[in-house]
C-alpha positions as CSV (number, residue, x, y, z in Angstrom):
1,X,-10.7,-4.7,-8.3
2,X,-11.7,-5.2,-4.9
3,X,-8.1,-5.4,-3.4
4,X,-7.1,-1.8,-4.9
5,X,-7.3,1.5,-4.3
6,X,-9.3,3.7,-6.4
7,X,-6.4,5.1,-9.0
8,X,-6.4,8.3,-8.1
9,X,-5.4,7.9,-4.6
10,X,-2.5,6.5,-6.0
11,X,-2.0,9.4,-8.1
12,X,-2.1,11.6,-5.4
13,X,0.3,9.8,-3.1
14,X,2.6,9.9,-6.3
15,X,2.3,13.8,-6.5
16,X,2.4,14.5,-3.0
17,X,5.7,12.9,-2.9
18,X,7.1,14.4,-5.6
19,X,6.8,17.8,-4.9
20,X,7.6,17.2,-1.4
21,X,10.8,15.4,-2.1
22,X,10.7,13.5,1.6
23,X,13.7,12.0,3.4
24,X,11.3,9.4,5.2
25,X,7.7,8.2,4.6
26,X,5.7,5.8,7.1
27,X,2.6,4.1,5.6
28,X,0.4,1.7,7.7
29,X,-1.7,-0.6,6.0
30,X,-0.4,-1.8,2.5
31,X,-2.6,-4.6,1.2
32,X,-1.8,-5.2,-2.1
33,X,0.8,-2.4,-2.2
34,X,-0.4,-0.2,-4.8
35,X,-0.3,2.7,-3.5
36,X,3.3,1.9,-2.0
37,X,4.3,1.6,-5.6
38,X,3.5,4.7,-6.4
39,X,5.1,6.0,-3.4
40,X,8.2,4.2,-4.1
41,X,8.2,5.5,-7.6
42,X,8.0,8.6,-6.7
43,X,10.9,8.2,-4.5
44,X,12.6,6.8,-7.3
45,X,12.2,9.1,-9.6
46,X,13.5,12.1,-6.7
47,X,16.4,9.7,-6.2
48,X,15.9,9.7,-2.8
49,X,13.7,8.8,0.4
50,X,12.2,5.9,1.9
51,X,9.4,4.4,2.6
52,X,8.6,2.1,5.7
53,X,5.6,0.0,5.5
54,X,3.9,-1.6,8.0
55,X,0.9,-3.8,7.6
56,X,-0.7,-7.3,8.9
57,X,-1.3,-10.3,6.6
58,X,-4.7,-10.6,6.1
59,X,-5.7,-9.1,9.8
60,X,-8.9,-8.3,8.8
61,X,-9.7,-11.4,7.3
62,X,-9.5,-12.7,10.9
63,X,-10.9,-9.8,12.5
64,X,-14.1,-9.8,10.8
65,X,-15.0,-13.9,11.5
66,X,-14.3,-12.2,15.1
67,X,-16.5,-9.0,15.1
68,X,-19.5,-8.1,13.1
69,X,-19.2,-5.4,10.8
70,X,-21.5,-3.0,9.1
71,X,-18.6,-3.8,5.9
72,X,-19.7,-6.8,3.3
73,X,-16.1,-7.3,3.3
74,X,-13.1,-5.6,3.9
75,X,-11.6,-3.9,0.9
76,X,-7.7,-4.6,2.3
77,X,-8.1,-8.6,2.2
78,X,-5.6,-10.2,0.2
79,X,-6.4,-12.7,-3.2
80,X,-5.8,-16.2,-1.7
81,X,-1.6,-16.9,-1.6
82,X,-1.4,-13.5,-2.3
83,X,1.5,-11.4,0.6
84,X,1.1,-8.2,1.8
85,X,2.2,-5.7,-1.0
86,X,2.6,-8.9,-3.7
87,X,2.2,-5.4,-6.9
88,X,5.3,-3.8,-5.8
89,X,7.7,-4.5,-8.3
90,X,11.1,-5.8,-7.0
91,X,13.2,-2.4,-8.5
92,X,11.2,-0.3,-6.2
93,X,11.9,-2.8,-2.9
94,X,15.2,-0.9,-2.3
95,X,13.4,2.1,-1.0
């Protein structure tokens, strides 16, 4: 579980879109991408908005053979082979 989220957050991202019902979303920082799919869900299931992710492949993986950190590890490394928001499901890309 060390690539995810705790659930919730998730959840909440999920409500806060649906009530707000938003034309455009930006989100920094993806990882896995679960909490882009439940942003895109949500989008879905308003039928309509978008969402615009923007992330690094595995930046911190570099940046912390770099630069020492009070971190163990960075919770937004990917599994090995694994792309930047490899858990959203391909239905959702469209948004």
């Amino acid at each position: 579980m060390k690539y995810f989220p705790p659930i919730d957050f998730g959840k909440a991202l999920y409500v806060i879109c649906r009530v707000m019902k938003p034309m455009t979303v930006v989100e920094t920082g993806v990882a896995a991408g679960l909490s882009t799919s439940y942003m895109l869900y949500a989008l879905e299931k308003n039928r309509r908005g978008e969402l615009h992710s923007i992330d690094m492949p595995n930046y911190e993986a570099e940046l912390i053979k770099k630069t020492p950190s009070y971190l163990p590890e960075p919770l937004s490394i990917l599994p090995p082979k694994k792309n930047v928001g490899f858990l959203v499901p391909e239905n959702l890309k469209h948004r």
